[in-house]
gemmi code that builds the backbone of each chain (N, CA, C; Angstrom):
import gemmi

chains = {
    "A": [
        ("UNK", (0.834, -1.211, 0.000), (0.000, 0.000, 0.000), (0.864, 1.255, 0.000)),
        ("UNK", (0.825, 2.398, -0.970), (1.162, 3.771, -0.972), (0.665, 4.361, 0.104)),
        ("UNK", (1.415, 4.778, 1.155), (1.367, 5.715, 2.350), (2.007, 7.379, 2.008)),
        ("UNK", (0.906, 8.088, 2.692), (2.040, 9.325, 3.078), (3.177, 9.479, 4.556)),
        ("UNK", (2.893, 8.317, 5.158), (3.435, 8.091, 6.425), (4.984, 8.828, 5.845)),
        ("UNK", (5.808, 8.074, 5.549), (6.984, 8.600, 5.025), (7.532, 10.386, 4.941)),
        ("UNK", (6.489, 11.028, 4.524), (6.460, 12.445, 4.498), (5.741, 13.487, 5.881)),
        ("UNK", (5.402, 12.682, 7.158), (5.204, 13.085, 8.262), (6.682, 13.623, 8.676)),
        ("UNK", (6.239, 14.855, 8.759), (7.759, 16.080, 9.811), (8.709, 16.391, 8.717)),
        ("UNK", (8.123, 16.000, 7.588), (8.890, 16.497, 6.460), (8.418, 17.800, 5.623)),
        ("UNK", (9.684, 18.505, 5.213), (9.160, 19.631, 4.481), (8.623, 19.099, 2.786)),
        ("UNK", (7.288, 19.734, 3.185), (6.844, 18.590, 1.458), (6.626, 19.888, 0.437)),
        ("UNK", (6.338, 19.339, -0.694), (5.654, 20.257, -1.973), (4.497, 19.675, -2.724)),
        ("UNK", (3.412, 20.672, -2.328), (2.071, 20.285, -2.584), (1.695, 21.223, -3.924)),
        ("UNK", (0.931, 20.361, -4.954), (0.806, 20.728, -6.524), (-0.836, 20.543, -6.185)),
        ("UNK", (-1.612, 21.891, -6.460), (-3.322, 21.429, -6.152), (-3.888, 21.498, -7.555)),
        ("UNK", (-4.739, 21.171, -7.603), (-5.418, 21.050, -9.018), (-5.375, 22.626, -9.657)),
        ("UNK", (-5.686, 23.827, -8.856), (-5.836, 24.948, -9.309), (-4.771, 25.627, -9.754)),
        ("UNK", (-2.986, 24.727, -9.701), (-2.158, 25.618, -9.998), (-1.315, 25.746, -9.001)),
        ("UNK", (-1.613, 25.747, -8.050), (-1.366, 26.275, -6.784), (-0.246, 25.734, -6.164)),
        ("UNK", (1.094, 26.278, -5.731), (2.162, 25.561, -5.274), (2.543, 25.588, -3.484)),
        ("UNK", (1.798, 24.843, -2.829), (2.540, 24.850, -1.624), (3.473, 24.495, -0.971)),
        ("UNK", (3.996, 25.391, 0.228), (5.101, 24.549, 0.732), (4.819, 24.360, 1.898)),
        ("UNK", (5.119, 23.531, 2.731), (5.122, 23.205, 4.582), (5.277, 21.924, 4.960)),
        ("UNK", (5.334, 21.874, 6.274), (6.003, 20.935, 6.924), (4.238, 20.015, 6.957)),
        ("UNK", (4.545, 18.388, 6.367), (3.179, 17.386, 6.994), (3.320, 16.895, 8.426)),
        ("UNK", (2.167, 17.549, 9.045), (2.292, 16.829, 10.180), (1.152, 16.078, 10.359)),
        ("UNK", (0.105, 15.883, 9.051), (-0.776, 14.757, 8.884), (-1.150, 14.101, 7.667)),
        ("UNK", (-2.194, 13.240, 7.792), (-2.672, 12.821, 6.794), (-3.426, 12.013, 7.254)),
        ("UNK", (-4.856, 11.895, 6.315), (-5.669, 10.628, 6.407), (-5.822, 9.612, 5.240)),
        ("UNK", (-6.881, 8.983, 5.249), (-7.222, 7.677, 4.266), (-7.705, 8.541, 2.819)),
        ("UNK", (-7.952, 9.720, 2.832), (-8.649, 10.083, 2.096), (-7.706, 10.840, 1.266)),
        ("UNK", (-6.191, 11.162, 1.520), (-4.966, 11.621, 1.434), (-5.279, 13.449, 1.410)),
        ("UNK", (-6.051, 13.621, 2.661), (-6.381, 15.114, 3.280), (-5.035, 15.000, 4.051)),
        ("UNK", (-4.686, 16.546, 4.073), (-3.175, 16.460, 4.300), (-3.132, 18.099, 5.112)),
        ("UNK", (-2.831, 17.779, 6.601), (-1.944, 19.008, 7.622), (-0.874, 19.724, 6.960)),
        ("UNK", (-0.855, 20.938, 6.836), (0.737, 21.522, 6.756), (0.922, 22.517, 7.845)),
        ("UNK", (1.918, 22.922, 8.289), (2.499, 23.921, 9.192), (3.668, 24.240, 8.999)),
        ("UNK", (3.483, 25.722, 8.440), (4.427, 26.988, 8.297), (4.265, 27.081, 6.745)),
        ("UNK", (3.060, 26.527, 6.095), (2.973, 26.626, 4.886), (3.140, 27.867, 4.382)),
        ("UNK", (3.602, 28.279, 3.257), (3.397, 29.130, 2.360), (3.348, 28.529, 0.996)),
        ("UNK", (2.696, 29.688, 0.174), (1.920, 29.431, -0.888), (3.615, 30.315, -1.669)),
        ("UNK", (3.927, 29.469, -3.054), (4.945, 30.082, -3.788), (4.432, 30.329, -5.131)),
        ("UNK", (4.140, 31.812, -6.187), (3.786, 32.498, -6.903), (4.949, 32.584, -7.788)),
        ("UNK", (5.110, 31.733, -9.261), (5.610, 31.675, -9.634), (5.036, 33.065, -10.758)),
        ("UNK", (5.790, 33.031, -11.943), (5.795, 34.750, -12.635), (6.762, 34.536, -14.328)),
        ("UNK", (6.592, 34.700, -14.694), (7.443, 35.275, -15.961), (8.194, 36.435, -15.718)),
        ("UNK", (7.667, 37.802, -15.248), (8.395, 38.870, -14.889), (8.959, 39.574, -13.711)),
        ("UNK", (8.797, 38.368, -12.946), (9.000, 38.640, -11.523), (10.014, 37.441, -11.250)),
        ("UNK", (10.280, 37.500, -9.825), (11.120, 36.673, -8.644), (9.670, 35.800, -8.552)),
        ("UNK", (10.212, 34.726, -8.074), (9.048, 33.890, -7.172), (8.853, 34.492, -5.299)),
        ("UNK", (7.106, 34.869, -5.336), (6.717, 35.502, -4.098), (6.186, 34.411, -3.420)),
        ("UNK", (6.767, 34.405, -1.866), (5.997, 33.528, -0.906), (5.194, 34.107, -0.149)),
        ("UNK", (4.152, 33.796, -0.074), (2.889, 34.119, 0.575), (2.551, 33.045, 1.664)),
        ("UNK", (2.814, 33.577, 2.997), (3.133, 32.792, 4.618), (1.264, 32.522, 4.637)),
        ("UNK", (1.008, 30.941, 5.095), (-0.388, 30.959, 5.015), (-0.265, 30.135, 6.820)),
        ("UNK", (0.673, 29.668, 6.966), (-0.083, 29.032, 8.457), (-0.299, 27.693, 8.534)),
        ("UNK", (-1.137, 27.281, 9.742), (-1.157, 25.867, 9.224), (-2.767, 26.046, 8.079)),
        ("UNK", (-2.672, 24.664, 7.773), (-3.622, 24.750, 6.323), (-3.951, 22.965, 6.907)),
        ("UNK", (-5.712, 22.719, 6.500), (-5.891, 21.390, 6.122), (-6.005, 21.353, 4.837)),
        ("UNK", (-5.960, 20.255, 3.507), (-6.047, 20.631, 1.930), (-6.986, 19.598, 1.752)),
        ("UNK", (-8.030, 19.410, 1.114), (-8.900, 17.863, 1.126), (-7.706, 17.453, -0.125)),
        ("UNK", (-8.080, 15.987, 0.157), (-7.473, 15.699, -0.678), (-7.607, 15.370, -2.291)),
        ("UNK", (-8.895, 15.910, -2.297), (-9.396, 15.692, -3.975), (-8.915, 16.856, -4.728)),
        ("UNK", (-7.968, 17.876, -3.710), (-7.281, 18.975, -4.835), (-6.225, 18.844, -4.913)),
        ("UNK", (-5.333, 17.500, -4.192), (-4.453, 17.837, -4.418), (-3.627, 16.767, -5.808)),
        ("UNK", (-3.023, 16.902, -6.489), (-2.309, 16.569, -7.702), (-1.109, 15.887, -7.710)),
        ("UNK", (0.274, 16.666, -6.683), (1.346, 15.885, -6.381), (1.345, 16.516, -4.725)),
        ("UNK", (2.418, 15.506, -4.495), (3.056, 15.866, -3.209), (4.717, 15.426, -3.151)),
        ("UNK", (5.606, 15.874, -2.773), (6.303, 15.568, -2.625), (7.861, 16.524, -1.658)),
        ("UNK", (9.168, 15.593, -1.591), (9.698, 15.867, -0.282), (10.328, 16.638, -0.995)),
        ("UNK", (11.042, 18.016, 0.200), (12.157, 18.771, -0.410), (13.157, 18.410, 0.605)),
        ("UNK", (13.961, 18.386, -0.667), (15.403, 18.514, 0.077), (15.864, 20.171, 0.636)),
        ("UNK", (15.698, 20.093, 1.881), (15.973, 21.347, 2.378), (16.895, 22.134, 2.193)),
        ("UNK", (18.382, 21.265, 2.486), (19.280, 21.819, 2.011), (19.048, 22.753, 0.531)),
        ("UNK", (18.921, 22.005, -0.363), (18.967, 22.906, -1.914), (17.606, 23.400, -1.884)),
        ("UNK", (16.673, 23.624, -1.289), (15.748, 24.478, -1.330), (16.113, 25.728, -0.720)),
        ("UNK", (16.751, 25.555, 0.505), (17.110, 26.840, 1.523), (18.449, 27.613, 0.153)),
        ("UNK", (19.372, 26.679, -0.272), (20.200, 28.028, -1.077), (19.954, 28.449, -2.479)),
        ("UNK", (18.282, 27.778, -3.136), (18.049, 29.015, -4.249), (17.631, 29.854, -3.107)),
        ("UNK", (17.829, 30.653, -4.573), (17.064, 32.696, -4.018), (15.839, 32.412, -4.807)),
        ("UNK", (14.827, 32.290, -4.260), (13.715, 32.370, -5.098), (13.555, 33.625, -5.583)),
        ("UNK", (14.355, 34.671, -5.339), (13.705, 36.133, -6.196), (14.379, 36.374, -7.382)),
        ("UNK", (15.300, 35.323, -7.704), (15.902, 35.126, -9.058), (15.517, 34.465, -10.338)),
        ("UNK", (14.072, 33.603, -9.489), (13.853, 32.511, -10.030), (12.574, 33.086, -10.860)),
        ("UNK", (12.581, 32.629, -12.463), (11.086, 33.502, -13.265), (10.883, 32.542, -13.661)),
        ("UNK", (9.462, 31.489, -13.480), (8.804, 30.690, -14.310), (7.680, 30.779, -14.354)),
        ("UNK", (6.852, 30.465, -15.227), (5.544, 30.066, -16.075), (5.005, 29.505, -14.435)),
        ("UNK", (3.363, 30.043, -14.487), (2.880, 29.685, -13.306), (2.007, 28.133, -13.884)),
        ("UNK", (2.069, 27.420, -13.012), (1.351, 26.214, -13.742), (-0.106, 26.275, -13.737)),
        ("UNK", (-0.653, 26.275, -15.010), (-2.111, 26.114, -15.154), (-2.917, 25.562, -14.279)),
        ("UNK", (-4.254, 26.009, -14.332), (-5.616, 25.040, -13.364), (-5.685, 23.749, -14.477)),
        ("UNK", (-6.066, 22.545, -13.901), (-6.856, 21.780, -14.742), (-7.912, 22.143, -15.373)),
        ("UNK", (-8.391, 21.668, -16.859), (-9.247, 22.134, -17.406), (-10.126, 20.552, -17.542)),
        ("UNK", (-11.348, 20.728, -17.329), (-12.208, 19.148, -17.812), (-12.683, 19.790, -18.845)),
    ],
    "B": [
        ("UNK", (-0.904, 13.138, 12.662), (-1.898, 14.047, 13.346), (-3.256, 13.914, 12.472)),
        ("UNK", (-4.618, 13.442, 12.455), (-5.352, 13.623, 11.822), (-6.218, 14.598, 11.206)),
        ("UNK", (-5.824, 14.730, 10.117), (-6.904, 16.569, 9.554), (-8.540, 16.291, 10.259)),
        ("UNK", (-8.878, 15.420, 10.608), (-10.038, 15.305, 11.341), (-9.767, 15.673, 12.711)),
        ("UNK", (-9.097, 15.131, 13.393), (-8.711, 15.758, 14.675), (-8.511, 17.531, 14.992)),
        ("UNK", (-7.676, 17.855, 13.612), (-7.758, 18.959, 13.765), (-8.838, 20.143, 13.496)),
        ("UNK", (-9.513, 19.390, 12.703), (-10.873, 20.313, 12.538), (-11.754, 19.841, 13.584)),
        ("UNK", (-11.849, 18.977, 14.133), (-12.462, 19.186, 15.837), (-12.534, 20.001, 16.775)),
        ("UNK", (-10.929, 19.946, 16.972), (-10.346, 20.759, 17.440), (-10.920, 22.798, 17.275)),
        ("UNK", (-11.150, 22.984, 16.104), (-11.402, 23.912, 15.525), (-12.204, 24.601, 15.666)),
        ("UNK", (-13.113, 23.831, 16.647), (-14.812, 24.634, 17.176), (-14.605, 25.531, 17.652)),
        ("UNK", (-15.414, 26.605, 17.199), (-15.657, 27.894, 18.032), (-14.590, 28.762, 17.520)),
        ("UNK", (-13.244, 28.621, 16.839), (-11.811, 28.947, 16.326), (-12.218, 29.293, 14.980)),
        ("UNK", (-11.566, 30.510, 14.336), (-12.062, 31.297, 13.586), (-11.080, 30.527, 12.289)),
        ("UNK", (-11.874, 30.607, 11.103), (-10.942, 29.934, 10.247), (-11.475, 30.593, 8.727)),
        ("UNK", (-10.806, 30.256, 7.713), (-11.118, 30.594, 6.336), (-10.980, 29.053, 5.681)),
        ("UNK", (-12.356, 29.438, 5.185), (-12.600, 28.170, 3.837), (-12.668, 28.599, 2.971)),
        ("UNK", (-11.913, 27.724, 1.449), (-12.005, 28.119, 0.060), (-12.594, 26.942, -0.717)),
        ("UNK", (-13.741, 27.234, -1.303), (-14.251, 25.799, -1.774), (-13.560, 26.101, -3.442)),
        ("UNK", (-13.684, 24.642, -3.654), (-13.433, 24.224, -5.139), (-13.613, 25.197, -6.091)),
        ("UNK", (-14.567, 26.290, -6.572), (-15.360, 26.660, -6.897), (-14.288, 28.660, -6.494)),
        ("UNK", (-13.395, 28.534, -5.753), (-12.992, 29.883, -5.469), (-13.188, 30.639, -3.997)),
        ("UNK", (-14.678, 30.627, -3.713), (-15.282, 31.492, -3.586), (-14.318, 30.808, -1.932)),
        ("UNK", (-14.787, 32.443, -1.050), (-14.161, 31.488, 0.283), (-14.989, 32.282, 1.421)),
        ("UNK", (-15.480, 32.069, 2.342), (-16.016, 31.763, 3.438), (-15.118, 31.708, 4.868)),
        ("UNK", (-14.743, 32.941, 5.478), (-14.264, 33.512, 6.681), (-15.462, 33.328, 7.932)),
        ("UNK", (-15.273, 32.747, 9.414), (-16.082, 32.067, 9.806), (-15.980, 31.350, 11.565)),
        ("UNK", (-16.295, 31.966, 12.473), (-16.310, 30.538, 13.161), (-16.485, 29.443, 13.292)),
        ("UNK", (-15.809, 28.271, 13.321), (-16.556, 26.989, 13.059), (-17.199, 27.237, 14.154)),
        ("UNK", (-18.966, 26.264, 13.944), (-19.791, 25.936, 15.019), (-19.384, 24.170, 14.910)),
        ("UNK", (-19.673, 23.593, 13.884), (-20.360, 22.420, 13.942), (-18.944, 21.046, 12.888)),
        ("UNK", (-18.730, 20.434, 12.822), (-18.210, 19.470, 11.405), (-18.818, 18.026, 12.073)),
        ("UNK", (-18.295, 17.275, 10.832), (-18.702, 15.638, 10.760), (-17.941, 14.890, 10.320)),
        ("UNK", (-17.275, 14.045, 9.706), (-16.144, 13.207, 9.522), (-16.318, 13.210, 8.060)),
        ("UNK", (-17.060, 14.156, 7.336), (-17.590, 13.915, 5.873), (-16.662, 15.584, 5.631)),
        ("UNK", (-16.317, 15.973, 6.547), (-15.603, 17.563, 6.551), (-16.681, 18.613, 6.039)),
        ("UNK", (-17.817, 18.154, 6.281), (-19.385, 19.174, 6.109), (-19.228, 19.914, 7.367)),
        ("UNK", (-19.736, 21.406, 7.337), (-18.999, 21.462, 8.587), (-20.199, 23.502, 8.467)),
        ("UNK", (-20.248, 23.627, 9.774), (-21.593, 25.074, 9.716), (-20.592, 26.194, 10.409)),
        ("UNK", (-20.315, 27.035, 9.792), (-19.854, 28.565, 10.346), (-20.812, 29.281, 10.926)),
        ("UNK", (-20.437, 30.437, 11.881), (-20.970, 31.817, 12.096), (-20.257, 32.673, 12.003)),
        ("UNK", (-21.246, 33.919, 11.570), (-20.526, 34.945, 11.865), (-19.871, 35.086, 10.492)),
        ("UNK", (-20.389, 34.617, 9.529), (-19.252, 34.769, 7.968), (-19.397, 36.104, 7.426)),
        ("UNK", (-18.252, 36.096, 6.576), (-18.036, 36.997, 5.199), (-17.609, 36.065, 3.975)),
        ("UNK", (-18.450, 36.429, 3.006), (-18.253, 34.991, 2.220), (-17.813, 36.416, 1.053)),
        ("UNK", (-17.028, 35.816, 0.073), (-16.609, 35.958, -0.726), (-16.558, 35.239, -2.394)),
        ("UNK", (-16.732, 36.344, -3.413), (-16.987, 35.724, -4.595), (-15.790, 34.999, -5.465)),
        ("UNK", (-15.886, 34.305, -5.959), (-14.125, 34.030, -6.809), (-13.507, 34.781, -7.013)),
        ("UNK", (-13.862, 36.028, -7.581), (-12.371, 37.072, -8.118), (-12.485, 37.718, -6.842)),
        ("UNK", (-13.099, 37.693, -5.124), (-12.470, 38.253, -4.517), (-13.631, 40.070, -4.572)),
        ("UNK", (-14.000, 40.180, -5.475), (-14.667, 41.709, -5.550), (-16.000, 42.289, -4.794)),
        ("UNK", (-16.707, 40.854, -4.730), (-18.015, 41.246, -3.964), (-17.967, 40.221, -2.314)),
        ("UNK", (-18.718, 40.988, -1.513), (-18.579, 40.394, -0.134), (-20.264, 40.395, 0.252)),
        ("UNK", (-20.449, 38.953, 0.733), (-21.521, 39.413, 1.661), (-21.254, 38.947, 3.119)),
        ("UNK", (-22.499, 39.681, 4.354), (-22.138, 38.432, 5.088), (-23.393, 37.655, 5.875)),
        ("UNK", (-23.122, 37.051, 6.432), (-24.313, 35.686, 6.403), (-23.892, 35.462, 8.138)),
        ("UNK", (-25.361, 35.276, 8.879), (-24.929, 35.168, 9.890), (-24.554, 33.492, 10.040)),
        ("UNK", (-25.066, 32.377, 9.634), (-24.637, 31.177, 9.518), (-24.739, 30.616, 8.577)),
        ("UNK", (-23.970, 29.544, 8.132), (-24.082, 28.878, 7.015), (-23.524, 27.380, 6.901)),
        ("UNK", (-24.046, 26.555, 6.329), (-23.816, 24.944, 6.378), (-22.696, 24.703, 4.564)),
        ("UNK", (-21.618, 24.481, 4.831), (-20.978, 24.322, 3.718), (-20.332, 22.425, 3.570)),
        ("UNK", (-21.012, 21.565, 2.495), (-21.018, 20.206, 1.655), (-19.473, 19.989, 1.805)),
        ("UNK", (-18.522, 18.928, 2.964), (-17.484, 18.973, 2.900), (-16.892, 18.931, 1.312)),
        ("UNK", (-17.723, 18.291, 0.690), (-17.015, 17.734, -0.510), (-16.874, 18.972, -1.556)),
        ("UNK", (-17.053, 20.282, -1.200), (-16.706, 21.147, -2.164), (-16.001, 21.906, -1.313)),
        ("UNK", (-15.252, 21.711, -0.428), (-14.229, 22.426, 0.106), (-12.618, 21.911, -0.992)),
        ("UNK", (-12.337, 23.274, -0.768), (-11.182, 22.701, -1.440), (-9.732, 22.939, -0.084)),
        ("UNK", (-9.184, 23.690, 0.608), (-8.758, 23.674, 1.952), (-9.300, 24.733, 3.005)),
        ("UNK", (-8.598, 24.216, 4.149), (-9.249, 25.315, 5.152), (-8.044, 25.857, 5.935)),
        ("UNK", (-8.441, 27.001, 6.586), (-6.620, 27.741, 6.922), (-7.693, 28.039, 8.434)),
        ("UNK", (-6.898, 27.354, 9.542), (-6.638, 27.126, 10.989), (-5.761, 28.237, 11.562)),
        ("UNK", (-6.143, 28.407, 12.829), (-5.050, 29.180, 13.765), (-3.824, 28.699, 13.994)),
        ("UNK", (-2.701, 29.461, 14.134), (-1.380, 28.300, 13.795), (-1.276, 27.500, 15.611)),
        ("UNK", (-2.067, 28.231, 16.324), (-2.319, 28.130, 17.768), (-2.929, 26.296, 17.598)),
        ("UNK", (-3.596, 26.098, 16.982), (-4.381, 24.905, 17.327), (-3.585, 23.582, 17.039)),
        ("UNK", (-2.463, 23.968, 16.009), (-1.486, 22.679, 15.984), (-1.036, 22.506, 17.437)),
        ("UNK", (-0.579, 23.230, 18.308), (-0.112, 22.706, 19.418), (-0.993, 22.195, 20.419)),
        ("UNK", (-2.171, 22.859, 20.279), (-3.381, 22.566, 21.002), (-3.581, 21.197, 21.072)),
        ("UNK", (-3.265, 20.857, 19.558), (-3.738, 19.263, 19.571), (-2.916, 18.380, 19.893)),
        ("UNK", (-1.741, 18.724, 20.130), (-0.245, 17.798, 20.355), (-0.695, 17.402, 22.210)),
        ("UNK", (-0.950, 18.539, 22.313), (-0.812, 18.637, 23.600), (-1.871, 17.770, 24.120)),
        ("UNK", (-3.096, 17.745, 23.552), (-4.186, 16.974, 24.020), (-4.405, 15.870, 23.643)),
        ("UNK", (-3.146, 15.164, 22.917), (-2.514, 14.106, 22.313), (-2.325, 13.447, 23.613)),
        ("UNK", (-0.985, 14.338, 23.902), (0.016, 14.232, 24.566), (-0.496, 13.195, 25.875)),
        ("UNK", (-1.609, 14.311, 26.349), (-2.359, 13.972, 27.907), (-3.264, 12.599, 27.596)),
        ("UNK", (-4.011, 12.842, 26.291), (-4.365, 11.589, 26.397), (-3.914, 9.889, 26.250)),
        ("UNK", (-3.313, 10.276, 25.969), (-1.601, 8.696, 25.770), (-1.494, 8.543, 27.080)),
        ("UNK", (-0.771, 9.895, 27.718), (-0.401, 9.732, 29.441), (-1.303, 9.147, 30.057)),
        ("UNK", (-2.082, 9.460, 30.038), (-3.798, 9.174, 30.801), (-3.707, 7.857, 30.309)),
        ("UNK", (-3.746, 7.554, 29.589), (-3.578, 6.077, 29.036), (-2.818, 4.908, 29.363)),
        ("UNK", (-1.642, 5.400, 29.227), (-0.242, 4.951, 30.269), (-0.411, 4.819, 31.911)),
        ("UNK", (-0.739, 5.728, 32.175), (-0.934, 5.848, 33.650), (-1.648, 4.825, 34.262)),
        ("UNK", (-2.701, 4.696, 33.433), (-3.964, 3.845, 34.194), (-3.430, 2.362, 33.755)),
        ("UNK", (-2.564, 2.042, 32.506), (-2.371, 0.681, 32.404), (-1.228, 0.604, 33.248)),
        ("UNK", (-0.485, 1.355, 33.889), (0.030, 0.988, 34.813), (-0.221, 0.602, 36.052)),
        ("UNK", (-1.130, 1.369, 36.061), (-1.576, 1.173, 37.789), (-2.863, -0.574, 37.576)),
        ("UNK", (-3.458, -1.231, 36.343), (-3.673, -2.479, 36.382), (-2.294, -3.161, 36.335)),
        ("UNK", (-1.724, -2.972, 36.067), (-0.268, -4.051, 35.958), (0.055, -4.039, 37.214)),
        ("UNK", (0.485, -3.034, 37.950), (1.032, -3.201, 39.324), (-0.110, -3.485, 40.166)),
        ("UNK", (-1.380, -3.675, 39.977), (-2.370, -4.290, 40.732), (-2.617, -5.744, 40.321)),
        ("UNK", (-1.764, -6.265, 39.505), (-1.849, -7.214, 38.829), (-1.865, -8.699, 39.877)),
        ("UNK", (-1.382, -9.084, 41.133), (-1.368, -9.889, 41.500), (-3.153, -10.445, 42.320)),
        ("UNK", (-4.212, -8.823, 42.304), (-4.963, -8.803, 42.506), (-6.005, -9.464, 41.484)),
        ("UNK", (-5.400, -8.803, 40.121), (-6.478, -8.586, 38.967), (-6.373, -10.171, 38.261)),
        ("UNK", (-4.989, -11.045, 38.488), (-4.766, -12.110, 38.052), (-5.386, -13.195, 38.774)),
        ("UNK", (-6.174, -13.153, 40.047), (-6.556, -13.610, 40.707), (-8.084, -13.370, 40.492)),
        ("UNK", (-8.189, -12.511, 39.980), (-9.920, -12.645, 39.503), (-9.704, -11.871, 37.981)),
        ("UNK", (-9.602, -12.322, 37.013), (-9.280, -11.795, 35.543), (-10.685, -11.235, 35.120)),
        ("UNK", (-11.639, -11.844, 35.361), (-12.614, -11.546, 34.539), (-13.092, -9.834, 34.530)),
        ("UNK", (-13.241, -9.857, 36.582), (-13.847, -9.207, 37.109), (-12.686, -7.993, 37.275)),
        ("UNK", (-11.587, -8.157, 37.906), (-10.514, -7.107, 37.977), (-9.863, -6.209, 36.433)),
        ("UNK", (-10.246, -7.706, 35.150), (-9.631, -6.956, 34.057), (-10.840, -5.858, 33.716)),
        ("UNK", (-11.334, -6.149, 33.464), (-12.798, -5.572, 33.114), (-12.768, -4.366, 33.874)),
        ("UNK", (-13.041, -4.086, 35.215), (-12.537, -2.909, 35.654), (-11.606, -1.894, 35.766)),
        ("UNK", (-10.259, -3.144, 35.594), (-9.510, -1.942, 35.546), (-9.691, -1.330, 33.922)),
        ("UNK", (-10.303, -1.993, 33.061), (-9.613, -1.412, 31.390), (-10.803, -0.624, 30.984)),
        ("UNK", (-11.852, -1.051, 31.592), (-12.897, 0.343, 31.376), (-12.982, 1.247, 32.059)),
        ("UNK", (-12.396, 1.504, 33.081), (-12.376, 2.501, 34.101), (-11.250, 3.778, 33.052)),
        ("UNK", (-10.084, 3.634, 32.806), (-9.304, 4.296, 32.207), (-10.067, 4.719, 30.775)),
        ("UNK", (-10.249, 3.665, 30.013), (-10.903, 4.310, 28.620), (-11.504, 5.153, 28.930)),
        ("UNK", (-12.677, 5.320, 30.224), (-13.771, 6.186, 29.948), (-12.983, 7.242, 30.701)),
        ("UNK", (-12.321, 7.636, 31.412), (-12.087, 8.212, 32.432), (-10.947, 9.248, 31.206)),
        ("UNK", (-10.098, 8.575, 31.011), (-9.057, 9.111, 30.028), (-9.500, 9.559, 28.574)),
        ("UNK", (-10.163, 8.736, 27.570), (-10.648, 8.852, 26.609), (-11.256, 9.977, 26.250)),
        ("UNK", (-12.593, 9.516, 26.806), (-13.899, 10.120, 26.722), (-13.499, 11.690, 27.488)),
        ("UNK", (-12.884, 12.029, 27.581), (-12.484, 13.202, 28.382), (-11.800, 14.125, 27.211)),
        ("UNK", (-10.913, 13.587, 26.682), (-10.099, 13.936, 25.245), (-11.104, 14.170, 24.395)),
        ("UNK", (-12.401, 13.673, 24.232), (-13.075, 13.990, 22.934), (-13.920, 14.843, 23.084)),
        ("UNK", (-14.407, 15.163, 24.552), (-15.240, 15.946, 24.802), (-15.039, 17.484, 24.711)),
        ("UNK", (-13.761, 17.389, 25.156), (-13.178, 18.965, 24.928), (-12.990, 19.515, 24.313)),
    ],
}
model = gemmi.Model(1)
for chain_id, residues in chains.items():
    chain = gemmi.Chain(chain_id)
    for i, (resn, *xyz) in enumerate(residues, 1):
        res = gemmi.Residue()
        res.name, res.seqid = resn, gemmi.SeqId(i, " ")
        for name, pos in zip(("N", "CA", "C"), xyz):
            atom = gemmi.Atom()
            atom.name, atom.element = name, gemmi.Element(name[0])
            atom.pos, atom.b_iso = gemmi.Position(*pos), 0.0
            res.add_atom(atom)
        chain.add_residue(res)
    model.add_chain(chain)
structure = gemmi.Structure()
structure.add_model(model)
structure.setup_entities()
């Protein structure tokens, strides 16, 4: 069986259906893969800009928005500069 | 930590919901259910782009069109903590049948039985109520 157990107290990266890029620490999860974060922020990617973090707190996410999840390596997350960084914001799903 | 636990937790604690749909809903929780259906007071609900506001003194929102909900950063510890006590509480009392154990082994039926429902309810049921 695929668990999120593995990614408990880890700094993860959450991809939601709307585009939406989060970051924070899991300190849950259920059967339904609804998922705790704490110290989340939301990261705003740009074409003409730096990437902006927007501090959200803790957050529950159901889990029918969310798309990916996955771990960061802290280390190489902590030494980009995200205000250097210009990419294409990722689309909403379209049905 | 269970996202159910923590929206328990959450009663009466002021929170923002954004359903599927955009629109988002600022709110005391009153009420939820394990379906994450769940009744605010006291809202300001908001349209998708954000431009129009109304507000509503209560409202019942279909867990299943929530898309997340943003908590006090206060209530993560809240719940560790009431974790915490209830394990202890837990611990405690199976200790004190073990070291009564030369009693309880001598009448199993009657000594286990007491001692292991006495703690559930005493410890448990105390944790959920709060």
């Amino acid at each position: 069986m695929s668990s999120l157990q593995g990614y408990v107290d880890r700094r993860v990266l959450l991809i939601l259906q709307d585009g939406r890029v989060i970051v924070g620490v899991m300190v849950g999860f259920d059967q339904r893969s609804n998922v705790v974060l704490s110290d989340s922020k939301e990261r705003i990617y740009s074409i003409d800009a730096g990437v902006e973090e927007i501090p959200l707190g803790l957050y529950l996410v159901k889990g029918d928005m969310i798309v990916l999840i996955g771990e960061l390596d802290d280390a190489v997350d902590t030494a980009v500069d995200l205000g250097t960084i210009h990419a294409e914001p990722i689309p909403p799903i379209r049905y | 930590m269970l996202p159910l636990s923590l929206l328990n937790a959450a009663q009466n604690k002021p929170m923002l919901v954004e359903l599927k749909n955009g629109e988002t809903f600022n709110g005391h929780l009153v009420n939820c259910d394990n379906f994450m259906n769940i009744t605010l007071r006291e809202v300001y609900q908001t349209n998708t782009e954000g431009d129009r506001f109304w507000k509503l003194k209560e409202c019942y929102i279909r867990g299943s069109t929530i898309k997340y909900l943003r908590v006090p950063d206060t209530l993560l510890d809240a719940v560790k903590e009431e974790q915490n006590r209830a394990r202890d509480a837990g611990r405690g009392a199976r200790g004190a049948f073990v070291s009564g154990g030369n009693r309880g082994r001598g009448a199993p039926s009657r000594g286990g039985r007491g001692g292991r429902g006495g703690p559930m309810r005493g410890g448990r049921g105390r944790g959920r109520g709060a």
